[in-house]
N, C-alpha and C positions, 0 to 999 in steps of 0.2 A: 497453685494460685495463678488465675491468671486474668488478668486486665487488660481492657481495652483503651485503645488512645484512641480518638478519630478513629481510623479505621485497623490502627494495628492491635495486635494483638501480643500481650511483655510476657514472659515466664518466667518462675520464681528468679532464675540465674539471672536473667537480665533486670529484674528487678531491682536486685543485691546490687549488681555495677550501674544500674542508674540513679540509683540512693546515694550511692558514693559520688557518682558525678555530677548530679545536684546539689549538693555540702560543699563541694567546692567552688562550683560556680558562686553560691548565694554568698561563700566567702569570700568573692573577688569581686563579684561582679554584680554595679546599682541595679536597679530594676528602673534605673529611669534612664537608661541606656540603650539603644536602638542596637539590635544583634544581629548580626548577619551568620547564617550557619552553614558551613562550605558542605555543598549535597544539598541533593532535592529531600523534601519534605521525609521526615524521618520520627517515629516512633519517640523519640528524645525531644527534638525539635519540636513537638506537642506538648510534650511537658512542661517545657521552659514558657509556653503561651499561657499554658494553664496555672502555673505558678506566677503569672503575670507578666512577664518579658515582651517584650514589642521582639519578634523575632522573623527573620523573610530568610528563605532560604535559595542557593541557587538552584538553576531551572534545568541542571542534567549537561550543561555544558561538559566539553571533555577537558578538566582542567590541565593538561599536558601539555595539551595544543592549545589554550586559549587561555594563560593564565591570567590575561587582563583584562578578563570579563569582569571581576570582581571591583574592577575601578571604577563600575559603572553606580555601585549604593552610595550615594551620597550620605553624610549624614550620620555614620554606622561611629558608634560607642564601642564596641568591643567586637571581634570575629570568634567566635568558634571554631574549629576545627577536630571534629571530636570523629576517632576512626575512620579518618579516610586520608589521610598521610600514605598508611601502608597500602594503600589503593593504587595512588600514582607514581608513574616510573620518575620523574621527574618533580619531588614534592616543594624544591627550593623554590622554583619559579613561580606557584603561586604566594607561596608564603612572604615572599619579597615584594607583591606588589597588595597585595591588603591593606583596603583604605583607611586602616585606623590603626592607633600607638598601641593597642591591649590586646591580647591575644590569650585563650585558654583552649587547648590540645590535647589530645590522650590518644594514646598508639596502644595496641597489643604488644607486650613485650617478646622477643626473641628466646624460644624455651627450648633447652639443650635435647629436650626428651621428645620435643613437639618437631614435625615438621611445619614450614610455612602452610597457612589455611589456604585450603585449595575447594571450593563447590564443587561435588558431585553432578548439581543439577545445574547449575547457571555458572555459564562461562564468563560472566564480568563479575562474579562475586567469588574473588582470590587477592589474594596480600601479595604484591610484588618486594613489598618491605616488612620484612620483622625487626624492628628494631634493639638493642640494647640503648639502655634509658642514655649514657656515652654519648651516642650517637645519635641519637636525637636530639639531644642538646646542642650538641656540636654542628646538626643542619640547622636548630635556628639560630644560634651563632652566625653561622657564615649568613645566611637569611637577612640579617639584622636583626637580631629578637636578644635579649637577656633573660632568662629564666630568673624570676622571681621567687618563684615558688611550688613544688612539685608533692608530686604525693603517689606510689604505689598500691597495688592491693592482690592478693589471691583472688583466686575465682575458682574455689572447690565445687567439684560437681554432683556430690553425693552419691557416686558412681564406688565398685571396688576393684580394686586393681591397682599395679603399682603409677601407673600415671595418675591416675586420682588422688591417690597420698602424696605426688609429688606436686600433686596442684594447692592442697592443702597447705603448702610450706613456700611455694616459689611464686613471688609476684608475677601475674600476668598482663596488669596495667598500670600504666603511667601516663599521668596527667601533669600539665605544666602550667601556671600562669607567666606570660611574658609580656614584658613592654619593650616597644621597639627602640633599637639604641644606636641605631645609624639607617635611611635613607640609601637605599642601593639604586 
């Protein structure tokens, strides 16, 4: 099955985890809330439009080097941060200057059986970070954030072999809601 956003194109797997991460959002988060989505325009990022969300995304900046680009949206109700954590070498520093108290995030978790995702084809699309969920708590902690509220999930691939059965059983995402609980 497979559906088009704008210009992308979702498949069943991704399907599955953006189901999941749309049921969360709608459980956290008003729709009369202005969103800011950390990353340029994203496959996701259409959806939350299409389900009604006022949503602007950043424009490719390299959040590493420039994490107080973000202080430029005025206005913003709640940040996203949906898979791109394990993107940047240095994820505290944006996460500490995001212009608003509500925060909803989801990392790929850290798979004993997996190594970190590395592209074949595209040299900027790799995970410098895998997290365990631990640990990602613990950077929005120091960050300033309090985790509210979190939620894991599998992502089996319908594939056979012993990694496939092990995907079947071992969460491979986690998503948080947090509000910010100190000013750094």
């Amino acid at each position: 099955m497979n559906k088009n956003t704008s210009t992308f194109t979702i498949n069943k797997g991704m399907t599955s985890r953006y189901d999941k991460t749309l049921s969360f959002i709608q459980k956290h988060l008003p729709k009369e809330k202005r969103v800011l989505d950390l990353g340029i325009p994203n496959p996701f990022s259409y959806i939350m439009k299409e389900k009604g969300y006022e949503v602007f995304n950043t424009k490719g900046e390299d959040l590493d080097l420039q994490p107080e680009v973000v202080k430029q949206y005025e206005g913003i109700g709640f940040v996203t941060a949906l898979e791109i954590c394990e993107h940047l070498i240095n994820p505290m520093g944006v996460l500490s200057q995001l212009p608003c108290d509500k925060l909803i995030a989801s990392i790929p978790l850290s798979l004993w059986f997996a190594k970190a995702y590395r592209s074949k084809t595209d040299p900027w699309d790799r995970h410098f970070h895998e997290f365990e969920d631990w640990q990602f708590d613990w950077l929005l902690e120091k960050s300033g954030w309090k985790v509210i509220d979190s939620e894991k999930w599998t992502s089996p691939t319908g594939q056979i072999g012993i990694r496939p059965i092990l995907r079947k059983f071992t969460p491979r995402y986690y998503i948080v809601y947090a509000e910010r609980h100190q000013k750094l």
